[in-house]
N, C-alpha and C positions, 0 to 999 in steps of 0.2 A: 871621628875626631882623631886627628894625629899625636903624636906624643906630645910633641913640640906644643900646639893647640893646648892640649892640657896643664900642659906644665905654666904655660903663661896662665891660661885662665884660673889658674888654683891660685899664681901668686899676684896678678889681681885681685880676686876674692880675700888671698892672707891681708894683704894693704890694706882692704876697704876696710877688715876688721879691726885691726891695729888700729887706723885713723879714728875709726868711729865703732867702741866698744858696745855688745849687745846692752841696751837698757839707757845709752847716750844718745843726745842729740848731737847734731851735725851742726859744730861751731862752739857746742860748750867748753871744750879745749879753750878754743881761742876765749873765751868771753873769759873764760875763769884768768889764763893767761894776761887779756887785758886788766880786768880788774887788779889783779895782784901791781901791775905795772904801774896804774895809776895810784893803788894804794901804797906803794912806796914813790912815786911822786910828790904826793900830800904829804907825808911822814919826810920828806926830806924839805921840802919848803917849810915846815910848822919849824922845824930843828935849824933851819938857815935863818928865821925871825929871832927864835932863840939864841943865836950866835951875835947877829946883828944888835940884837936888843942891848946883847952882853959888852959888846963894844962902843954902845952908845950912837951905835947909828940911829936914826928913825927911819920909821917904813918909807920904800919906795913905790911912790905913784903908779909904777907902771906893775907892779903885783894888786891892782886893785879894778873891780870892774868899773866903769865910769860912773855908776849910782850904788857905789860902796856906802854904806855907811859902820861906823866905827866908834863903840860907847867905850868908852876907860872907865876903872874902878868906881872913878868918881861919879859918873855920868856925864860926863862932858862929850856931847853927841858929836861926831865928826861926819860932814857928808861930802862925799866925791873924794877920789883921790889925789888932788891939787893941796885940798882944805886936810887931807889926813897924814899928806907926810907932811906938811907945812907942821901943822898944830904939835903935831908927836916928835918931828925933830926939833924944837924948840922947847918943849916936854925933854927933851933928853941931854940938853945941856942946861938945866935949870935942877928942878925936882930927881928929875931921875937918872945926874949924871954922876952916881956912883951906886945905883939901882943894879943888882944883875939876879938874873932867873937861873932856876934849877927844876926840872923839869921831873914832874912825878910821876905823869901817868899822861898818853893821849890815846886817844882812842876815835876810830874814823868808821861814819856806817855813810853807805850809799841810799841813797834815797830815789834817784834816778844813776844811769850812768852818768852823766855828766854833772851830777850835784850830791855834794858830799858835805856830811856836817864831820866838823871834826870838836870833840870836849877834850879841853888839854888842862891837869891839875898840874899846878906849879908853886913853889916855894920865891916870893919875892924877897930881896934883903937889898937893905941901902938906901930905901928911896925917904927923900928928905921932906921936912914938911915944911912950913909956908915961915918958919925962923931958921932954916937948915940944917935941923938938928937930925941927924938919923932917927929915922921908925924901927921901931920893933920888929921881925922878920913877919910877915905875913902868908898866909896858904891862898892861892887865889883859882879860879876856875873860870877858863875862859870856853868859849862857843862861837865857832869860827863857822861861815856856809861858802865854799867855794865850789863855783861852779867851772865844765871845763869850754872854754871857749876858743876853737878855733886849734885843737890840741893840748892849748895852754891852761892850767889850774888856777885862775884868781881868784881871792877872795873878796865875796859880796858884799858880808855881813859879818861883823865882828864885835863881838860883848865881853866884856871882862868884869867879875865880879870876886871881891875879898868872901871868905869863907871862913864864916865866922863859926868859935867850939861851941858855940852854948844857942838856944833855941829862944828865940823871941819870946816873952812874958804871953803867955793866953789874954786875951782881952778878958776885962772884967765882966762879969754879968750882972 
């Protein structure tokens, strides 16, 4: 083998090892890479709802998959995304339009690549009651499923629950 021969084939060999380190698979880069990608995808959409919320828009139909369904605090179940920004954006000039979030904590686990639950703690204040009187500030915990379709992250399934300090009375025996 000539010099030249070796010198290339050593710095092939160097590259194959740089790319893909003893004890890695071949793509985990990339998978760890994508995930990271996607996981700040979902972490900026969850904070763009938080924005919009904060402005009093209602959600947009077109962030939602076509058999979305959508529970608010109250349970008032919302299905399809036609029925969800309809209902939410008239929610948001009535009840909740001087409502705004503060966001505590979210947190995103994959469950497949392409479907991701995200639990997002949040501090509500503002939102009025059925005389218009401002509520008390509340802590609520919401449970978001968005799956990726087509590249694009929308969400499925969407539930929001108040969280309450104190632990329901034990049933009697």
């Amino acid at each position: 083998m000539t010099q030249m021969s070796q010198t290339i084939t050593i710095a092939i060999l160097a590259m194959a090892l740089v790319s893909h380190p003893p004890g890695s698979q071949a793509g985990e880069i990339t998978q760890a890479t994508v995930r990271s990608e996607d996981e700040q995808a979902i972490r900026t959409i969850c904070l763009e709802i938080i924005k919009r919320f904060n402005r009093h828009e209602g959600p947009r139909a077109g962030d939602f998959t076509l058999d979305a369904d959508f529970v608010n605090i109250y349970g008032m179940w919302r299905r399809g995304p036609a029925e969800i920004e309809r209902r939410q954006t008239e929610r948001m000039k009535t009840v909740l339009r001087e409502a705004k979030l503060t966001l505590l904590d979210l947190r995103i686990r994959f469950i497949r690549p392409d479907v991701a639950i995200v639990h997002q703690s949040q501090e509500a204040s503002g939102y009025l009651d059925g005389d218009g009187k401002t509520m008390p500030p509340q802590r609520e915990l919401s449970v978001r499923v968005l799956v990726k379709d087509q590249g694009r992250w929308l969400t499925t399934a969407f539930q929001n629950t108040i969280v309450r300090s104190v632990e329901p009375p034990a049933p009697a025996k």
